[in-house]
C-alpha positions as YAML, in Angstrom:
chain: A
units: angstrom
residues:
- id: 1
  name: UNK
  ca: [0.00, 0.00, 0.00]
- id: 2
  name: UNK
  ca: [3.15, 2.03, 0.83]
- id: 3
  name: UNK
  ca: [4.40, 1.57, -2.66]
- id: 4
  name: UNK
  ca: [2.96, 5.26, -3.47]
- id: 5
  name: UNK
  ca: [5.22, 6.50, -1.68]
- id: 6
  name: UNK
  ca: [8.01, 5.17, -3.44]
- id: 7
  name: UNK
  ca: [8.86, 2.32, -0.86]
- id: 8
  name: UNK
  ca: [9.84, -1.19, -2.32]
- id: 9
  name: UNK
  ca: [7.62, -4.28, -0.50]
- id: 10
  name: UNK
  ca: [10.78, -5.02, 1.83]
- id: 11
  name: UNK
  ca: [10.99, -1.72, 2.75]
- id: 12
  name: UNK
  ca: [7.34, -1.53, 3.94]
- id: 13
  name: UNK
  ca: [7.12, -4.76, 5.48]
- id: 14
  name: UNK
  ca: [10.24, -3.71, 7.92]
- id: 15
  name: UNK
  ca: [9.02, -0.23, 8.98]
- id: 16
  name: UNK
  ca: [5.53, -2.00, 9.75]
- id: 17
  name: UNK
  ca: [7.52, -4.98, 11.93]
- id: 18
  name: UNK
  ca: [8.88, -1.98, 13.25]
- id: 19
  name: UNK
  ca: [6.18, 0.14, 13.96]
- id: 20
  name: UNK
  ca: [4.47, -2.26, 16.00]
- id: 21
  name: UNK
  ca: [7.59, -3.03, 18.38]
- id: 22
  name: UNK
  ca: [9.77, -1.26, 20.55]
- id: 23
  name: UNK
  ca: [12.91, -1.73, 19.10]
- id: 24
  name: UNK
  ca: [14.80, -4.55, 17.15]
- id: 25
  name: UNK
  ca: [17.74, -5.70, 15.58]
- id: 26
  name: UNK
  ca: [18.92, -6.74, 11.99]
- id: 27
  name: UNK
  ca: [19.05, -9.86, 13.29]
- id: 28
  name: UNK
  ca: [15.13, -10.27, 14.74]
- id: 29
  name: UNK
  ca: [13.59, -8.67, 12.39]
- id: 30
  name: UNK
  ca: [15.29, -10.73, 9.32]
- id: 31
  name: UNK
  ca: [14.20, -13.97, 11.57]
- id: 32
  name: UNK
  ca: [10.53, -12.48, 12.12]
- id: 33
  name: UNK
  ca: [9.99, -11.70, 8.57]
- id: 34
  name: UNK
  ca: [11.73, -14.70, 7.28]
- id: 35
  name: UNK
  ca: [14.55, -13.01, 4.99]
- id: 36
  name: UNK
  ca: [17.48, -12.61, 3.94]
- id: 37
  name: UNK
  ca: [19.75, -10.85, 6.90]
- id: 38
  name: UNK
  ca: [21.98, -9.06, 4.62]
- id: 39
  name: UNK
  ca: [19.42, -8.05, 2.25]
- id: 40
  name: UNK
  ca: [17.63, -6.77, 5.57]
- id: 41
  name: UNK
  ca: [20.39, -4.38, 6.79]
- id: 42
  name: UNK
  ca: [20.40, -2.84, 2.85]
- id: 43
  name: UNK
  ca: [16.44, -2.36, 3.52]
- id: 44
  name: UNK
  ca: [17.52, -0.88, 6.89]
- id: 45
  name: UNK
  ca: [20.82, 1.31, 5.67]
- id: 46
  name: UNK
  ca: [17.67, 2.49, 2.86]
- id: 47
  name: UNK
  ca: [14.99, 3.55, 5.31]
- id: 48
  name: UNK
  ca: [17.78, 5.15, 7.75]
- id: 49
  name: UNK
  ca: [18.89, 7.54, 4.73]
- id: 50
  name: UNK
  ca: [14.72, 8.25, 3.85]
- id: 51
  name: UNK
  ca: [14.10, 8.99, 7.90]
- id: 52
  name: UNK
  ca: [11.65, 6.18, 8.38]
- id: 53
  name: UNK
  ca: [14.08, 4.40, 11.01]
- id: 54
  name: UNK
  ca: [16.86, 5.42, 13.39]
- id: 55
  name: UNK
  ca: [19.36, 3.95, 15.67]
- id: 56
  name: UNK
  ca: [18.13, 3.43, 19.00]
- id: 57
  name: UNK
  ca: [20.67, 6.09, 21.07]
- id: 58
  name: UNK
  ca: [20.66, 3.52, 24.22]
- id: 59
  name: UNK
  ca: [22.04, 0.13, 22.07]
- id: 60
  name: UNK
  ca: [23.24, 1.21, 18.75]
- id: 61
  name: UNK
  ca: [22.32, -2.41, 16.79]
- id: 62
  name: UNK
  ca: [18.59, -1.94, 17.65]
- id: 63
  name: UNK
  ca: [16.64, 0.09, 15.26]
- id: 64
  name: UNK
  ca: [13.27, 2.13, 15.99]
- id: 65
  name: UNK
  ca: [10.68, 3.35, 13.79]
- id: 66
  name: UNK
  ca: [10.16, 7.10, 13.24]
- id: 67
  name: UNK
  ca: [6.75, 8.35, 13.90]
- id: 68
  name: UNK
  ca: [4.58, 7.43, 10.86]
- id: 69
  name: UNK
  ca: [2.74, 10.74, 10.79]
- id: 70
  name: UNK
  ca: [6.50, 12.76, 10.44]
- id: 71
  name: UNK
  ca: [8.23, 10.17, 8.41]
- id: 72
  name: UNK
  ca: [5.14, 9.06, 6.27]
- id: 73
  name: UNK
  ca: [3.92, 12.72, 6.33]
- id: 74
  name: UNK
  ca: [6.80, 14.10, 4.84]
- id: 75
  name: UNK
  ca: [7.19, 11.45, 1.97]
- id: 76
  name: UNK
  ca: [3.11, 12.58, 0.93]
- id: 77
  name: UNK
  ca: [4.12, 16.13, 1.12]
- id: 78
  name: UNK
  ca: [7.07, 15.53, -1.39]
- id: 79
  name: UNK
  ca: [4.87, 13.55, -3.57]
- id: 80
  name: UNK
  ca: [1.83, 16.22, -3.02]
- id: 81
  name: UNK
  ca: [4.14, 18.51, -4.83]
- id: 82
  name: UNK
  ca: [5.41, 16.53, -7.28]
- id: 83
  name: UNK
  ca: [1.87, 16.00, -8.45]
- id: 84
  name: UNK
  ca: [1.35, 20.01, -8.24]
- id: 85
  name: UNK
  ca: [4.36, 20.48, -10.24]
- id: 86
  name: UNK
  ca: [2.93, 18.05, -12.78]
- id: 87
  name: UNK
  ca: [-0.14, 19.37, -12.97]
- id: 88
  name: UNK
  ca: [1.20, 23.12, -13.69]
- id: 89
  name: UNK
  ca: [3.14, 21.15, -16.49]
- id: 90
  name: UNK
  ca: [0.19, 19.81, -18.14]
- id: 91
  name: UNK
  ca: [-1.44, 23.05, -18.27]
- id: 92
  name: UNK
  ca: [1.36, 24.25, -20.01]
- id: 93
  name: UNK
  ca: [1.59, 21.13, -22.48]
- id: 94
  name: UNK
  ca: [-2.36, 21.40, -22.94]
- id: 95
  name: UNK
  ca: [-2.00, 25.27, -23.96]
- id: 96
  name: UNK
  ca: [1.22, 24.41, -26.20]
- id: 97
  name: UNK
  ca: [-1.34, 21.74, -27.88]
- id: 98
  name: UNK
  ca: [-4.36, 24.25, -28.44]
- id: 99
  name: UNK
  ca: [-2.13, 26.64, -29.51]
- id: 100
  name: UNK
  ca: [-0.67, 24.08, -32.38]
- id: 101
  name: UNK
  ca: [-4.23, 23.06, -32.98]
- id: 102
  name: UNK
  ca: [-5.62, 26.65, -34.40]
- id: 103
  name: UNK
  ca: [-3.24, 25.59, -37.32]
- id: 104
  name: UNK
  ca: [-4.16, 22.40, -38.24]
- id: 105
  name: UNK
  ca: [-6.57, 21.54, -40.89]
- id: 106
  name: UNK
  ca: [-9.53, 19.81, -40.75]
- id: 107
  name: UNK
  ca: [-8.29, 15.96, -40.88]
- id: 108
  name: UNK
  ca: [-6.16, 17.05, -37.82]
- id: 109
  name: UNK
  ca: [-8.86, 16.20, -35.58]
- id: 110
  name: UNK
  ca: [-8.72, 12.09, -36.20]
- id: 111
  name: UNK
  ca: [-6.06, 10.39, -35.24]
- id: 112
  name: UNK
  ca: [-5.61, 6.96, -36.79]
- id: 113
  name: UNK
  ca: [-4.20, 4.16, -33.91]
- id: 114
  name: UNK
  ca: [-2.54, 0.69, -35.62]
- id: 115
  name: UNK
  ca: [-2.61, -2.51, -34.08]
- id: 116
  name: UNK
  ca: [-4.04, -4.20, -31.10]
- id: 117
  name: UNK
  ca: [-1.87, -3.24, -28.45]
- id: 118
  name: UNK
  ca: [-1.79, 0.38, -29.22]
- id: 119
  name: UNK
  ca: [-5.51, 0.67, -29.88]
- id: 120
  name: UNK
  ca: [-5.35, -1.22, -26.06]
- id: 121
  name: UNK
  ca: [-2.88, 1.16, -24.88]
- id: 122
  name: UNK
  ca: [-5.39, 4.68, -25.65]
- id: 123
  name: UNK
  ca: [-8.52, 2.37, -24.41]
- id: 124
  name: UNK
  ca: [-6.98, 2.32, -21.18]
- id: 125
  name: UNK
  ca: [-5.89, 5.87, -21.43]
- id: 126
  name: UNK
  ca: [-9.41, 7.35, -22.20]
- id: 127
  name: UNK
  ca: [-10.64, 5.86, -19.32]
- id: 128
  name: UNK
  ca: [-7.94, 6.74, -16.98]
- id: 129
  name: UNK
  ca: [-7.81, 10.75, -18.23]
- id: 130
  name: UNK
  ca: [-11.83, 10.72, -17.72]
- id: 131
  name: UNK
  ca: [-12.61, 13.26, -14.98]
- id: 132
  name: UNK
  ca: [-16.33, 13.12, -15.66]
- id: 133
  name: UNK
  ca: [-18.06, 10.42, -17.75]
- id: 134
  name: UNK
  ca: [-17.08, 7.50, -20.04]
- id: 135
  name: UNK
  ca: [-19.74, 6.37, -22.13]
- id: 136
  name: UNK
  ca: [-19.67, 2.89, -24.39]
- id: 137
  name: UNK
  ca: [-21.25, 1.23, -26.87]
- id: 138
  name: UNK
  ca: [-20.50, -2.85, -26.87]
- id: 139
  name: UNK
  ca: [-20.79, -5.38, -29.55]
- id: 140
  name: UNK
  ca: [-20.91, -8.93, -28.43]
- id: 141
  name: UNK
  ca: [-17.72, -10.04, -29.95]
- id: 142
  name: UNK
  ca: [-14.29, -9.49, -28.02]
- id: 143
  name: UNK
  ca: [-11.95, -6.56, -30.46]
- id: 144
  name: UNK
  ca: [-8.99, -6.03, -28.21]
- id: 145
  name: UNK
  ca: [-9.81, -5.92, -24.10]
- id: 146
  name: UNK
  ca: [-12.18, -8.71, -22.93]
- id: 147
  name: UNK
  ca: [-14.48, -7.40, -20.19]
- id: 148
  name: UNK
  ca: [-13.01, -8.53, -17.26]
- id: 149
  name: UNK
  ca: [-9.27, -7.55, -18.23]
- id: 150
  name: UNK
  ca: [-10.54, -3.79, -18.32]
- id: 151
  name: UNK
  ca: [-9.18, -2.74, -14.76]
- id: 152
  name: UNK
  ca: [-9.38, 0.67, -15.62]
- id: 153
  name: UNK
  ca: [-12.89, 0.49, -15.85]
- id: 154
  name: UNK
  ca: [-13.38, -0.65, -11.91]
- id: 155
  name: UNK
  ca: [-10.56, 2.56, -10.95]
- id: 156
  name: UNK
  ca: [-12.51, 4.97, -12.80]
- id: 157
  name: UNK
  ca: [-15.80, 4.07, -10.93]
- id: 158
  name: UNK
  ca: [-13.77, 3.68, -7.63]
- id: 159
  name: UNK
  ca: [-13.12, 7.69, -8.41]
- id: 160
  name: UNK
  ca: [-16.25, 8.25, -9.36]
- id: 161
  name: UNK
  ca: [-16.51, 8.47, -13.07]
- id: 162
  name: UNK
  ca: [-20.08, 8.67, -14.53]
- id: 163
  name: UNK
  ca: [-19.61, 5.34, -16.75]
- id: 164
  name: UNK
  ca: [-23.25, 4.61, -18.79]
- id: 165
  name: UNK
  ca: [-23.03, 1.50, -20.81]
- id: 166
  name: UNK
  ca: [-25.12, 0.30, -24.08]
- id: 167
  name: UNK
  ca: [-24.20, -3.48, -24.74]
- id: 168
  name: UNK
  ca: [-25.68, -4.88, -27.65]
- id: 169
  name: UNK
  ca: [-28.07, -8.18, -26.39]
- id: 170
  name: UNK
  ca: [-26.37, -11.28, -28.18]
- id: 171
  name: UNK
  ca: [-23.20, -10.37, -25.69]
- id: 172
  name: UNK
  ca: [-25.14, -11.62, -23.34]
- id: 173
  name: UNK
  ca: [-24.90, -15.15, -25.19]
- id: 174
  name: UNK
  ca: [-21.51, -15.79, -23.39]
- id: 175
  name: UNK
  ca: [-21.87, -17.89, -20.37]
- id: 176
  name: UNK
  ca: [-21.37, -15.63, -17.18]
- id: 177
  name: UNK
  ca: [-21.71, -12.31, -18.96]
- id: 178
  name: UNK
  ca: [-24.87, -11.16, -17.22]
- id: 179
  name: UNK
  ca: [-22.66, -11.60, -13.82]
- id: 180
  name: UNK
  ca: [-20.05, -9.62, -14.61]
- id: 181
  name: UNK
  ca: [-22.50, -6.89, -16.30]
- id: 182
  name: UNK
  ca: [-24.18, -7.11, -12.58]
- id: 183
  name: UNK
  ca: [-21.19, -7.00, -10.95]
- id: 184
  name: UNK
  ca: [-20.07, -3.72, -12.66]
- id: 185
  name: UNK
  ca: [-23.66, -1.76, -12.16]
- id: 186
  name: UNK
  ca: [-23.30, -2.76, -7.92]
- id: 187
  name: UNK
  ca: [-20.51, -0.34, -8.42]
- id: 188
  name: UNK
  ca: [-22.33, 2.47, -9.85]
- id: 189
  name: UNK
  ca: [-22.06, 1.67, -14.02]
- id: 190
  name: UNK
  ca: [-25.41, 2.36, -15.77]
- id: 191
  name: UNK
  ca: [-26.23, -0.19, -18.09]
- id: 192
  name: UNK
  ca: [-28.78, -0.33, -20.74]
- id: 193
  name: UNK
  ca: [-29.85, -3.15, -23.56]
- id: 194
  name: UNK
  ca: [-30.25, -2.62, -27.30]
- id: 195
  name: UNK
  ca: [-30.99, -5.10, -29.59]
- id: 196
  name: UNK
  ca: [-28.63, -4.05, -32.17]
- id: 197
  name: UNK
  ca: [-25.97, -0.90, -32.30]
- id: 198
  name: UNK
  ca: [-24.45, 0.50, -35.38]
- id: 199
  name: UNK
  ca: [-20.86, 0.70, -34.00]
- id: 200
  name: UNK
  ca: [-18.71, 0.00, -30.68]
- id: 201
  name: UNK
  ca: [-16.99, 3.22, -29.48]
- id: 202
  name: UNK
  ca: [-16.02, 4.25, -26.02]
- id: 203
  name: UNK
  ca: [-16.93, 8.38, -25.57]
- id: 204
  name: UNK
  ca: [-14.61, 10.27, -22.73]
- id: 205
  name: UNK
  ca: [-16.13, 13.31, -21.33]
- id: 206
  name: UNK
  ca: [-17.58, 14.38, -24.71]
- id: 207
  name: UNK
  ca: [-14.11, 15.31, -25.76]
- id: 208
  name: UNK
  ca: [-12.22, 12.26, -27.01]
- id: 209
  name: UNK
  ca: [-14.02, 9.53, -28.97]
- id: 210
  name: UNK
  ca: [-12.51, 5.82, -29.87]
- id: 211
  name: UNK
  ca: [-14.28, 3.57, -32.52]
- id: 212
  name: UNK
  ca: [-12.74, 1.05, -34.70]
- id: 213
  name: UNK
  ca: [-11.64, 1.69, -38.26]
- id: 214
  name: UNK
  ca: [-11.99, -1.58, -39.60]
- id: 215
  name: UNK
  ca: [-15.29, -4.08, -40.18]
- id: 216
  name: UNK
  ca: [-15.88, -6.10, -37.28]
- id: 217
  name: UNK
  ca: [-14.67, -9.08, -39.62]
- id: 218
  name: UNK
  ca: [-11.19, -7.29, -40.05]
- id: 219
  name: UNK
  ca: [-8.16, -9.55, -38.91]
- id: 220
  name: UNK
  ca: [-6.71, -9.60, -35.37]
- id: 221
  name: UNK
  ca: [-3.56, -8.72, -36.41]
- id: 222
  name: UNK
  ca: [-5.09, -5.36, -39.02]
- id: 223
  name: UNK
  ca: [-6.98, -4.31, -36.11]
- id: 224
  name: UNK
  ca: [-6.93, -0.25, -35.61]
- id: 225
  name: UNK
  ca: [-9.03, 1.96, -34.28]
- id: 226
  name: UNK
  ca: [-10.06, 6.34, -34.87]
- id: 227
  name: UNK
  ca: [-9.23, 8.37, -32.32]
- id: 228
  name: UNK
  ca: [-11.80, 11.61, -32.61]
- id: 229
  name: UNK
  ca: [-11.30, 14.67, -30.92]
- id: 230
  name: UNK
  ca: [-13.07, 17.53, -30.43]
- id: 231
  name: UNK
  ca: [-15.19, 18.25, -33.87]
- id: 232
  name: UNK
  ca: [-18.46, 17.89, -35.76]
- id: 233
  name: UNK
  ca: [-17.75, 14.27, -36.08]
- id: 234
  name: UNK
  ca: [-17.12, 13.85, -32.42]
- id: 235
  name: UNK
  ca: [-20.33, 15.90, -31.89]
- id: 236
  name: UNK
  ca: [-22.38, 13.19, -33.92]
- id: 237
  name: UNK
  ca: [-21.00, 10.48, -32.06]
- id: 238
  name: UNK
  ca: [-22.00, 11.76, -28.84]
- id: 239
  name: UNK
  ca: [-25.37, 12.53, -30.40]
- id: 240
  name: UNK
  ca: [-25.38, 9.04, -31.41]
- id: 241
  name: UNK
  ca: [-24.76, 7.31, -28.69]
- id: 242
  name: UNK
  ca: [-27.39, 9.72, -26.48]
- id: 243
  name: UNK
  ca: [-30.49, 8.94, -29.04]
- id: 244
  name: UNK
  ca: [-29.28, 5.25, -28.83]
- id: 245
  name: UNK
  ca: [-29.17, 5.37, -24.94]
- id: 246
  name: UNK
  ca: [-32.48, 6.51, -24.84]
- id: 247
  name: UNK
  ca: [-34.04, 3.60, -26.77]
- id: 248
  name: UNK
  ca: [-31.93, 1.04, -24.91]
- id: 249
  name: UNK
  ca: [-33.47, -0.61, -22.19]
- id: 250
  name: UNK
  ca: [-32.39, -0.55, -18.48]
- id: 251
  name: UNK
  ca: [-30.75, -3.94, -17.06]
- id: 252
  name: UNK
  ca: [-29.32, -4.05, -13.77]
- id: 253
  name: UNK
  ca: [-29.63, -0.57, -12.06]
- id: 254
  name: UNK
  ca: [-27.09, 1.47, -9.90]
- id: 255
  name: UNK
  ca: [-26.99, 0.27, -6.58]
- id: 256
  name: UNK
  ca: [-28.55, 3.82, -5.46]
- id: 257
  name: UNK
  ca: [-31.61, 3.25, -7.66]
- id: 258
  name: UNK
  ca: [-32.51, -0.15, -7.21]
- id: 259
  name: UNK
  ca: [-35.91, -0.91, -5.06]
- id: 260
  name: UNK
  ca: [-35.00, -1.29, -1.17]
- id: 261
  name: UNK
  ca: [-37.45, -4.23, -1.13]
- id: 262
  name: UNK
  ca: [-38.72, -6.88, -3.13]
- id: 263
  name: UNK
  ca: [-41.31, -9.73, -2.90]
- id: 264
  name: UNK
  ca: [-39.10, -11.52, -5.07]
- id: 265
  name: UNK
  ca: [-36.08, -13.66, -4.70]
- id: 266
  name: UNK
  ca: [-32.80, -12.79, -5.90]
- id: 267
  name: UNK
  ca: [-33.31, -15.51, -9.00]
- id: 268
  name: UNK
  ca: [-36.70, -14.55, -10.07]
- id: 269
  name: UNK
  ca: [-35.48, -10.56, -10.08]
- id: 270
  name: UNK
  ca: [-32.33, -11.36, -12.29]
- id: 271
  name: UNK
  ca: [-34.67, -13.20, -14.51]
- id: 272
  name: UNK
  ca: [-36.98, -10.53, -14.99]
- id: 273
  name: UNK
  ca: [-33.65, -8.07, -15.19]
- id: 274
  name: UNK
  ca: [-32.39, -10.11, -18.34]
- id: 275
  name: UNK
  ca: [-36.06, -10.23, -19.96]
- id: 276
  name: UNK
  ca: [-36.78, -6.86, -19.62]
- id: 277
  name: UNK
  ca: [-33.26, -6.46, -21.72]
- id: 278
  name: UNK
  ca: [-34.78, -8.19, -24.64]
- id: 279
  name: UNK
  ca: [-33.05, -11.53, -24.12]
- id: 280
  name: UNK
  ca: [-34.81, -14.68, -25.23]
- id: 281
  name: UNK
  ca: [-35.48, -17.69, -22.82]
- id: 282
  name: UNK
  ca: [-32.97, -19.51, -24.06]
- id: 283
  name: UNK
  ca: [-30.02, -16.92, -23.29]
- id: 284
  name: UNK
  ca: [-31.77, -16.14, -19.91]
- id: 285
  name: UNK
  ca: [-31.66, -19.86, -19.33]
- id: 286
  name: UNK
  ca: [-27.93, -20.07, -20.45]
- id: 287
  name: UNK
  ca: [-27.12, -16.80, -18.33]
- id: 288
  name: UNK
  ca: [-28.65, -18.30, -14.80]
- id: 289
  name: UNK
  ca: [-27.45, -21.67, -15.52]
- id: 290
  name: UNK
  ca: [-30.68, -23.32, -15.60]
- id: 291
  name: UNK
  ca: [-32.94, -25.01, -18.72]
- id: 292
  name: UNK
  ca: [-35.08, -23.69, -21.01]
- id: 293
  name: UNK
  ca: [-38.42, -25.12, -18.83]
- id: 294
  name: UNK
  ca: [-37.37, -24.01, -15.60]
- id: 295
  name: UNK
  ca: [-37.09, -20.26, -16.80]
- id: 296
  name: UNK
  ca: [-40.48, -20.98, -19.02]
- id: 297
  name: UNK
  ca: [-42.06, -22.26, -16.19]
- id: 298
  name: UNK
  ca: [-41.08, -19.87, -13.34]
- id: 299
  name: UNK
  ca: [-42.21, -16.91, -16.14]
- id: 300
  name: UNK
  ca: [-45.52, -18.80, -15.35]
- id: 301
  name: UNK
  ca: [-45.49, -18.32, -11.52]
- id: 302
  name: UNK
  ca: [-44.32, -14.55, -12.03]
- id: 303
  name: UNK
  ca: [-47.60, -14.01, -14.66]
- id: 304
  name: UNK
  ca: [-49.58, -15.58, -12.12]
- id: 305
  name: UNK
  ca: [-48.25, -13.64, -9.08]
- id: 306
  name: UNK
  ca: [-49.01, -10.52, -10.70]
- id: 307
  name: UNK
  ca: [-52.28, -11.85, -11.87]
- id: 308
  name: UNK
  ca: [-51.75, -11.11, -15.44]
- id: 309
  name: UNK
  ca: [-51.34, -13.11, -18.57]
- id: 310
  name: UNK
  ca: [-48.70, -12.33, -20.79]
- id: 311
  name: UNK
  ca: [-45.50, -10.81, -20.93]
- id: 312
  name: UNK
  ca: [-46.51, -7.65, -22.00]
- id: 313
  name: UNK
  ca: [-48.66, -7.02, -18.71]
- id: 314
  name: UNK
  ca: [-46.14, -8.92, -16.69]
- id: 315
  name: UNK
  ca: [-43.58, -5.79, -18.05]
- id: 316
  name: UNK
  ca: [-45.78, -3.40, -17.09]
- id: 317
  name: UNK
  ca: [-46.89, -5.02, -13.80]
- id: 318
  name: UNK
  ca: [-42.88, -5.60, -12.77]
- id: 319
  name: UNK
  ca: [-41.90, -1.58, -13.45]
- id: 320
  name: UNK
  ca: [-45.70, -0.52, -11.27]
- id: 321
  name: UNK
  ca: [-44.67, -2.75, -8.34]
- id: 322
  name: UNK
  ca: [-41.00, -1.82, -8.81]
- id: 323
  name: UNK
  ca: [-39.97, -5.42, -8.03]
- id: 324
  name: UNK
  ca: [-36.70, -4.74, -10.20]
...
């Protein structure tokens, strides 16, 4: 955890042994931890020269740990203005680059990214520069970053990046998708359902767009992607994906905005999540792990429940009695 601070694993693990002891020696704190003795005087000599430890003044071999809120507090301060320092240096990068840009023409404003690892690399780096929203639209096949190898994704919500999702309804053919989708929206992610969308792209705050430049039956290895910034083009795109959002269906909700209370189980709600999406029986079957009949026939008991008889009035009956 430490590691922000520009301290190695070692070097954290000692001053903690230390922190919570007196006083100790090379010697009992290499046995305690289990390492190396020499390499644990070098971790020693290295947190002496950084202030974190100091020679105990009554037996010179022992070694005591400064107090965390001077030694730790100072090593935050120095990296509190390194950040400052960067940030004064982006402003100054970002006004050299608007500056360049009243000279550009037209074509200027797309960049064109080659390759899967660099169309990867600015996928991860729209979502980490987002400050205020990401927005996505998601075929079912995989291009470049599978859904649960997009870590970025969980940092920016952690930080608390508006994220609203489209995903296009045969994704949810893969086995365990509707989990993960679930998984995602308990940590604030608004998801909606469309049966079909015209392209994947990933929006960041309205101001830098990413959407492939080949088919979706392109090549893995001639994959590449456009990078839009700020234009008429860019404009459409977010126009895009806004009309699309609003003919999408909601799936799982925010954990804010989900009903306190339900007179339904947990299985019967996720059921009537992945309906409402436009699934078919047979990919809500395959998504809960259960056949074809059971989700027919508890469909049955939920139409009966609500004392209607068909779907239809079974849609409208779920959304009055806000069961999901």
């Amino acid at each position: 955890m430490l590691d922000v601070l520009g301290l190695t694993e070692l070097q954290e693990r000692v001053y903690r042994q230390l922190v919570a002891m007196p006083s100790g020696t090379a010697t009992q704190l290499a046995e305690g931890l289990r390492v190396d003795l020499g390499e644990l005087r070098l971790t020693l000599d290295s947190l002496e020269s950084q202030g974190l430890v100091a020679r105990s003044v009554a037996t010179r071999d022992h070694f005591i740990a400064s107090p965390p809120e001077l030694a730790l507090g100072s090593l935050i301060a120095e990296r509190q203005q390194d950040i400052r320092k960067a940030e004064l240096e982006l402003c100054t990068l970002t006004e050299l680059f608007r500056e360049a840009a009243t000279g550009r023409v037209n074509l200027d404003v797309i960049d064109v990214v080659h390759g899967p690892q660099a169309v990867a690399q600015h996928f991860a780096q729209l979502q980490r520069g987002a400050k205020r929203s990401v927005w996505a639209m998601v075929k079912p096949d995989v291009l470049v970053v599978d859904a649960e190898a997009n870590i970025d994704e969980a940092a920016a919500l952690a930080r608390g990046t508006n994220y609203r999702v489209i995903i296009e309804s045969k994704a949810f053919n893969r086995p365990g998708y509707a989990q993960r989708v679930a998984a995602t929206a308990a940590s604030g992610e608004e998801v909606r359902v469309a049966d079909s969308l015209p392209v994947r792209m990933v929006i960041a705050d309205g101001e830098l767009a990413l959407l492939p430049l080949q088919s979706e039956s392109a090549a893995h290895d001639e994959v590449g992607a456009l990078l839009l910034r700020p234009s008429g083009l860019l404009d459409a795109m977010c126009a895009l994906f806004e009309a699309t959002w609003q003919r999408a269906q909601p799936t799982y909700l925010p954990a804010d905005q989900r009903p306190q209370r339900s007179e339904l189980d947990e299985v019967d709600q996720h059921l009537l999540v992945l309906l409402r999406a436009g699934l078919t029986d047979k990919a809500i079957a395959g998504q809960l792990g259960m056949s074809l009949r059971t989700v027919q026939r508890r469909l049955q008991l939920l139409m009966g429940k609500a004392g209607v008889t068909t779907r239809f009035q079974l849609g409208v009956e779920v959304a009055g009695r806000g069961w999901v």
